[in-house]
Each structure stands twice: as C-alpha cells, then as structure tokens.
C-alpha positions as CSV (number, residue, x, y, z in Angstrom):
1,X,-29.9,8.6,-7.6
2,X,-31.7,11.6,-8.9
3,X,-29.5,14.9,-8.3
4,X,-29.8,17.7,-6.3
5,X,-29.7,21.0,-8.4
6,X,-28.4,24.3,-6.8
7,X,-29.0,27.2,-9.0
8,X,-27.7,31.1,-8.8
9,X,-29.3,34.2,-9.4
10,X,-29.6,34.2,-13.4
11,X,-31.2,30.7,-13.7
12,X,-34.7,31.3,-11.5
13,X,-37.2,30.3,-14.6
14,X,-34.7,27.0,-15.1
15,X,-35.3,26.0,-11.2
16,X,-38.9,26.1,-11.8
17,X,-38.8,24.4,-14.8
18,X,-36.6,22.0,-13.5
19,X,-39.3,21.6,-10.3
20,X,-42.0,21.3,-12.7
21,X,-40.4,17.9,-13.9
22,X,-39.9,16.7,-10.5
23,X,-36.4,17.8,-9.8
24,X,-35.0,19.5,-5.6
25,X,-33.9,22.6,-7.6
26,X,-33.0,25.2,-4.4
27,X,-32.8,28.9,-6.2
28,X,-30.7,31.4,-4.3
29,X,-31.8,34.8,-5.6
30,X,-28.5,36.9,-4.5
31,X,-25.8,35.6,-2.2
32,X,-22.0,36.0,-2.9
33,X,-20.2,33.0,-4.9
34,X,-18.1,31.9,-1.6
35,X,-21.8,31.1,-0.2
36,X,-23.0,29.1,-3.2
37,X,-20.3,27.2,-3.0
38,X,-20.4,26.5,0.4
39,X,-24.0,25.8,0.1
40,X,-23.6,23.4,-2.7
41,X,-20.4,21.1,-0.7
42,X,-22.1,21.0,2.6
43,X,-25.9,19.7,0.3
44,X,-24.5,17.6,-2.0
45,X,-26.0,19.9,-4.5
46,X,-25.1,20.4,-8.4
47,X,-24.2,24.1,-9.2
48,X,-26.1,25.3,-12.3
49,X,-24.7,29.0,-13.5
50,X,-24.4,30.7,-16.3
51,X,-21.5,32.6,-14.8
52,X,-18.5,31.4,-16.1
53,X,-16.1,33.0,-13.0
54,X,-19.0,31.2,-10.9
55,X,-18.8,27.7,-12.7
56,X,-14.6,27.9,-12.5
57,X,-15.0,28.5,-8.8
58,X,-17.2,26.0,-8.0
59,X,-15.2,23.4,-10.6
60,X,-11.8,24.4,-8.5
61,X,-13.2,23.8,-5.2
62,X,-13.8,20.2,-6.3
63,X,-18.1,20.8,-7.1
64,X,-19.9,19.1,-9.3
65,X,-21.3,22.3,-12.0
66,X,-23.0,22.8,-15.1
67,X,-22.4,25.9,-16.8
68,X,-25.9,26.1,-18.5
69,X,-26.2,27.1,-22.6
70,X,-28.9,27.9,-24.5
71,X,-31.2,31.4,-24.7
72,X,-35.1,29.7,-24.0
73,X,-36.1,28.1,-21.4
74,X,-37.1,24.5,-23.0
75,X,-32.8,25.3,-24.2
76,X,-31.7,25.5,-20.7
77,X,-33.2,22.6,-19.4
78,X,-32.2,20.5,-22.5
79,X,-28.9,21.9,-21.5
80,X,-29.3,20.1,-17.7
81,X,-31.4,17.0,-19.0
82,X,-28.7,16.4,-21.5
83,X,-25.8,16.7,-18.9
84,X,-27.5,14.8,-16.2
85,X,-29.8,12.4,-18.1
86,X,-32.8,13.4,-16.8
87,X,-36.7,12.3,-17.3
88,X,-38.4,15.3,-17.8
89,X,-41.7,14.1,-16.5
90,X,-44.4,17.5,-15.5
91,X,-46.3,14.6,-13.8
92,X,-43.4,14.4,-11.2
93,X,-44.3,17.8,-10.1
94,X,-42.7,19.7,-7.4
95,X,-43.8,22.9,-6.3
96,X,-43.0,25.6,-8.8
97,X,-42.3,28.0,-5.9
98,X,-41.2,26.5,-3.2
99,X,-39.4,23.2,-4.6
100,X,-41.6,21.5,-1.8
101,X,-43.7,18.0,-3.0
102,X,-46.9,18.2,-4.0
103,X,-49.8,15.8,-2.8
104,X,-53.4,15.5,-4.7
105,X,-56.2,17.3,-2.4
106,X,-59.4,16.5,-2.2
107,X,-61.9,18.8,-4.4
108,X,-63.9,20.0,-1.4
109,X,-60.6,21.0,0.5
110,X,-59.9,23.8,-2.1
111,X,-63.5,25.2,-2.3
112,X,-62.1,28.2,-0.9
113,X,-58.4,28.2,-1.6
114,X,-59.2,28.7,-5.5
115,X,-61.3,31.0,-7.6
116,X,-65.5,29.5,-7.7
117,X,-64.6,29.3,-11.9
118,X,-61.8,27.0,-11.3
119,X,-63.5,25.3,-8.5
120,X,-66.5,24.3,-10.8
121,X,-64.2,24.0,-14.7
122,X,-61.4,21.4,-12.4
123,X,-62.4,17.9,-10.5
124,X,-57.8,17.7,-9.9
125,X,-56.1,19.3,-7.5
126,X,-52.7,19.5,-5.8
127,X,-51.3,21.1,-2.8
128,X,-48.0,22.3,-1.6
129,X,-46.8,20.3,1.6
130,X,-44.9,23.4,2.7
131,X,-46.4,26.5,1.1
132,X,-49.8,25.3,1.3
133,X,-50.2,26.7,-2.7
134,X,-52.9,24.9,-4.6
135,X,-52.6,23.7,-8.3
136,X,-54.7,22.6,-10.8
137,X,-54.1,21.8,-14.7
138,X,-55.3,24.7,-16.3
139,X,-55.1,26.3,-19.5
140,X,-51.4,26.6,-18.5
141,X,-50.8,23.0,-18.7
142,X,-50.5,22.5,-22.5
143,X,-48.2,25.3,-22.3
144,X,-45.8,23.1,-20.1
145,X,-46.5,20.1,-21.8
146,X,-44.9,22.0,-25.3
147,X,-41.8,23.7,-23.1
148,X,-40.9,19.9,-21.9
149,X,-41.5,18.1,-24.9
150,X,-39.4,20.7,-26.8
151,X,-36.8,20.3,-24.1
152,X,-36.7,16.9,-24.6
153,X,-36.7,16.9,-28.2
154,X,-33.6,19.3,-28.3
155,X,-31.6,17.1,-25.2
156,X,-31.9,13.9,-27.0
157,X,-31.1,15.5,-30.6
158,X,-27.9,16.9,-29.4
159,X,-27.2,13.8,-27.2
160,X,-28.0,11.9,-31.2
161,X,-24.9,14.5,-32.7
162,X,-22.7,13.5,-29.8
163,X,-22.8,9.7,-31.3
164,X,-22.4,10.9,-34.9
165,X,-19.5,12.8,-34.3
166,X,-18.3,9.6,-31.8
C-alpha cells in the first residue's frame, strides 16, 4: 500500500515533488503542531517535518514520522524514498498544486486553457480533476526528469552504505 504523506510548513517544494512522482502528499502551510497531529491520526497520514519538537510529538503520540535530512530538493525526497521505499516515477503524476489526479485531455479541450505557442509546440496534455490546471511536458520536464533521477540515485546509494556497514 502506497503511503499517505502529510507534510508541515517548511517542507512545501518536497510535497510537490513528492506529487510529481505520484505520491497523496497534503501540505499544511501554517497550523499549530496539536493540529498536524490530529490531522495525521484521524488520515492515516505519514508526518514529514524537519522540526525536530514536531517529529518527537508526533513520534509520542504513537504517528508514523519522518524527520526529513538533506539541504536540496532531489536530497529530501531521497530522504522519504529511502525511508519509505518509494518509486519515484514523474509519469505517476499528481497535481503539483493541488495533490488532485491528473487525467490526459484531449488537444482541442485546452485550445484555450493554454498559451496559442504551447498549444501549437505540444500534441500531450493533462488536466487537474479538481483544480481544473492544465499540464504539458515543457521545457520544464527535463528539469524534473534530472531532480528525480538524482533523487534516486542518492536514495539507493545511501540505502547501498546501509548494507556495507550491515
């Protein structure tokens, strides 16, 4: 079963990230601790912090929490793919935004929802079910592509260290 991520105010660029690869990442902005906690029991919902009176908090009330390492972005998602095992997969995509799934759209159905220059350079698009926000792979995309793969590359090198040390 793939998990569901909470994450607090410092980690909003990791819950995109970790949307981008497909993952329910819910991203509260600024709500006390008490709340996140809360939150996280009554969803089922892994607490990812980088507050570390947070992360004891949320460890003593019995939640299942990550306190998340690294400086970059493609670090901090290592840090959760590494923990959690997770595929990080940009073809899996979730709304970067919203966390909502996305659902390929029909070229025509965009004509106006997207500048004319992307409209004629892109023949694939995608649409937010709840937002209603249209994507396309742009010059962005390699961009993504690198941040993952690096992830990746770091969360199973780290994950190879473990066994040498084991």
């Amino acid at each position: 079963m793939r998990p569901l991520f909470l994450l607090d105010g410092m980690l909003g660029a990791l819950s995109r990230w970790l949307r981008i690869c497909g993952y329910d990442a819910e991203y509260l902005r600024s709500a006390p601790d008490e709340e996140i906690i809360k939150r996280a029991a009554d969803e089922g919902r892994v607490l990812l912090t980088r507050d570390r009176q947070l992360y004891r908090k949320a460890v003593r009330a019995g939640l299942e929490a990550l306190l998340v390492e690294g400086k970059s972005d493609a670090e901090k998602l290592a840090s959760v793919s590494r923990r959690f095992s997770l595929v990080l997969d940009p073809e899996r995509s979730r709304c970067p935004v919203c966390g909502a799934p996305l659902a390929s759209i029909d070229k025509e159905a965009v004509r106006d929802r997207v500048p004319p220059r992307t409209f004629e350079a892109y023949g694939e698009f995608w649409a937010c079910s709840s937002c209603g926000k249209v994507y396309w792979r742009g010059s962005h995309w390699r961009n993504i592509l690198e941040t993952v793969e690096e992830a990746s590359r770091r969360a199973a090198s780290s994950a190879d260290d473990v066994e040498q040390i084991l």
